[in-house]
C-alpha positions, 0 to 999 in steps of 0.5 A: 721303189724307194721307201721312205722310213720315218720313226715318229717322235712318240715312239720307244716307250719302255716298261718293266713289270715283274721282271718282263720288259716291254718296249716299242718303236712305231714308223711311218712308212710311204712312198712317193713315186709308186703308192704302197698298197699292201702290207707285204710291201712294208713287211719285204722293208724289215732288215732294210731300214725297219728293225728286223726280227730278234733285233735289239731296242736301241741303247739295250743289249737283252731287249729284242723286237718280238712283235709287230703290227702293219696298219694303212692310215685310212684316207691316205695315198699308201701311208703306212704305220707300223709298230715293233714290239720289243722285250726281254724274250730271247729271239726266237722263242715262243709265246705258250700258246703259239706253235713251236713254245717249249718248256722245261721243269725238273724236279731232282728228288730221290726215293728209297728203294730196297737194296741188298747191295751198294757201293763203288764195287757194285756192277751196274750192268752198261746201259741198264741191261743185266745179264745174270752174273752176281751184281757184288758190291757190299753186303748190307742185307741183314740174314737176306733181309734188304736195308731202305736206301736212299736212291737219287733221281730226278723227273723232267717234264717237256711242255710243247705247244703244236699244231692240231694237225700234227697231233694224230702224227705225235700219238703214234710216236709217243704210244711206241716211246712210252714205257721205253727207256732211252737209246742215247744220251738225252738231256744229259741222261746216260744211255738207259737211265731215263725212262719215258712215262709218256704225256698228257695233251691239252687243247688250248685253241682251235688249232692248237695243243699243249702236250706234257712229256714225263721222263725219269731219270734214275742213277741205277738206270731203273734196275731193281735187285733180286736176292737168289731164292730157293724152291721155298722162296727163301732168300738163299744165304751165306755166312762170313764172320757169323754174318748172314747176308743173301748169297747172290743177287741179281739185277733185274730190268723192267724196262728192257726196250729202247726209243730214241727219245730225240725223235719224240718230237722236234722241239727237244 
């Protein structure tokens, strides 16, 4: 079989609103010695004299084919048209409500916590995980009383559209992961410093979701500080120089089980 590919003349218009790019080439395509009755046939012709996939739009360098449409002119001996659909979408990505979309927001922000002790001789536990040593660092408690400080954080959201069926499969793993921080390094979060709040999922068609993963990422890997007490609850103290700070304190982890946030899902 030897295709003919012919590019009409009305073809390659070129748009731009709102920063989106659209654009589009339209062929003709026919063959003389053996009629051409299925759109599969004209599909197998992409990369073989019609623009393939992720192809650039001619003259562009960020303009790629995303789309297409296959139609037999009506009435014709296998005369077929065809329409690529170009814009500046990277190629490969997804439409929101097709399967395999992802997208990413992040908040950084930070929050005041309640602390005893900061500074660089702080000794923030590997992982997250405190043992019962004394934590040091510098004193700033006033007679056990802890001083508001500003603690630096940040919330990722993942948006990921998939299939219905896949969902039953997805819930089991999010039940487990949530509430769990993670075992590797994810998104650029050390090990033990995000924090997986779990997600939402949405329908948006018959056959498809959008799920919305929350994690939280915090600089002292969620650890809360916990001055030593004695048998009437008072924050036991020391005294240096004439200054009354809390004598020992303690990291505390609320959230001491790990997950392989990677195995979530597969599309981050």
């Amino acid at each position: 079989m030897t295709a003919t590919i012919y590019e009409t003349q009305e073809t390659r218009d070129f748009s731009m609103s709102g920063g989106r790019v659209s654009a589009s080439r339209r062929f003709v395509v026919w063959d003389d010695a053996t009629e051409i009755t299925e759109p599969a046939v004209v599909r197998d012709l992409f990369g073989a004299g019609l623009p393939e996939m992720g192809d650039l739009f001619p003259g562009e360098w960020n303009i790629f084919a995303t789309n297409y449409a296959i139609t037999r002119r009506p009435e014709s001996r296998g005369v077929w048209d065809v329409e690529i659909s170009y814009s500046n979408n990277e190629p490969g990505t997804f439409q929101p409500a097709e399967v395999g979309y992802v997208d990413y927001s992040i908040d950084y922000s930070a929050e005041f916590r309640e602390l005893w002790r900061v500074g660089s001789g702080l000794v923030i536990p590997t992982n997250g995980s405190p043992g019962t040593a004394d934590i040091a660092g510098v004193k700033i408690d006033q007679a056990g009383v802890p001083v508001s400080v500003l603690v630096r954080m940040s919330t990722i959201q993942i948006t990921e559209t998939v299939s219905s069926l896949s969902v039953s499969a997805r819930s089991l793993v999010i039940r487990q992961a949530r509430g769990r921080r993670n075992n590797t390094v994810f998104q650029g979060a050390p090990i033990g410093q995000a924090l997986y709040q779990g997600a939402t999922a949405t329908r948006i068609a018959i056959d498809t979701y959008t799920i919305t993963h929350k994690f939280s990422q915090d600089e002292y890997s969620h650890l809360l500080q916990v001055p030593q007490r004695n048998e009437n609850t008072e924050v036991t103290l020391v005294s240096t120089a004439g200054v009354f700070n809390a004598s020992i304190v303690r990291f505390v982890q609320p959230f001491p089980n790990f997950y392989d946030f990677n195995a979530i899902s597969e599309n981050f």
